[in-house]
N, C-alpha and C positions, 0 to 999 in steps of 0.2 A: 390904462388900456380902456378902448372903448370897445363893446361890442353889442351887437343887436340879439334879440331877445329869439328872432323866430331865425334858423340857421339851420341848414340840412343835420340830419346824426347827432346834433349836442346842442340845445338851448342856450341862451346868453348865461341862465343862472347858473348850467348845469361848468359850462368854461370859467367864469368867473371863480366858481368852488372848485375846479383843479388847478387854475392858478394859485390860487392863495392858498391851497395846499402845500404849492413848491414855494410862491413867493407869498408869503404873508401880509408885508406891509406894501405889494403893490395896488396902487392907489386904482380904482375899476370905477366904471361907468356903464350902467345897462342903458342901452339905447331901445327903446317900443313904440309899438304903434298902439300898444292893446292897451286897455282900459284897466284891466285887472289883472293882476300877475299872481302864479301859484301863492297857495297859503305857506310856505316854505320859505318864500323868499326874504332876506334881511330886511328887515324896517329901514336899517340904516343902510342899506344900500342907495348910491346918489343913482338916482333915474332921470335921463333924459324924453320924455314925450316927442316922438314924432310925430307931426314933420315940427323940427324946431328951426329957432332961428340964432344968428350967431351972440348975442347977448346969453341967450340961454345956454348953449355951451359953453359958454365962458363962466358963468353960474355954477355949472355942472362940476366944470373942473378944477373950481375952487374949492365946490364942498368935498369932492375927493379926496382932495389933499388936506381935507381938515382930517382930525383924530376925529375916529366913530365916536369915542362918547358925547363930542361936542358937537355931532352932525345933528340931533335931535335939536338943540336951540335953535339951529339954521334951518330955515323953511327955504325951501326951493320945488319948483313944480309945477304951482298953482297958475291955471290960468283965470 
């Protein structure tokens, strides 16, 4: 699931943490524009920067799909 960070009534972080309440191993993507995201948010959450380009999605939705413990080896983000 992809979803953007700024969203009327619920935040991307605040949706992503009732997903994975109900589904645990569905694999998420914060999509933003902002530089800085609450102190709350996962480290290992994969973050997409917008505006991206379609390499970078593809990037994105690979480390998704990786297990979180091994998302920390994988760097992705960096412009």
């Amino acid at each position: 699931m992809i979803t953007d960070q700024a969203m009327p009534r619920m935040t991307g972080i605040e949706l992503i943490a009732a997903i994975k309440a109900e589904r645990p191993g569905l694999a998420t993507i914060l999509a933003t524009g902002y530089a800085e995201l609450p102190p709350e948010t996962d480290p290992s959450q994969p973050k997409l920067a917008k505006p991206f380009r379609q390499d970078e999605l593809v990037q994105a939705v690979e480390l998704a799909m990786t297990e979180p413990t091994e998302r920390r080896i994988l760097k992705f983000g960096a412009r």
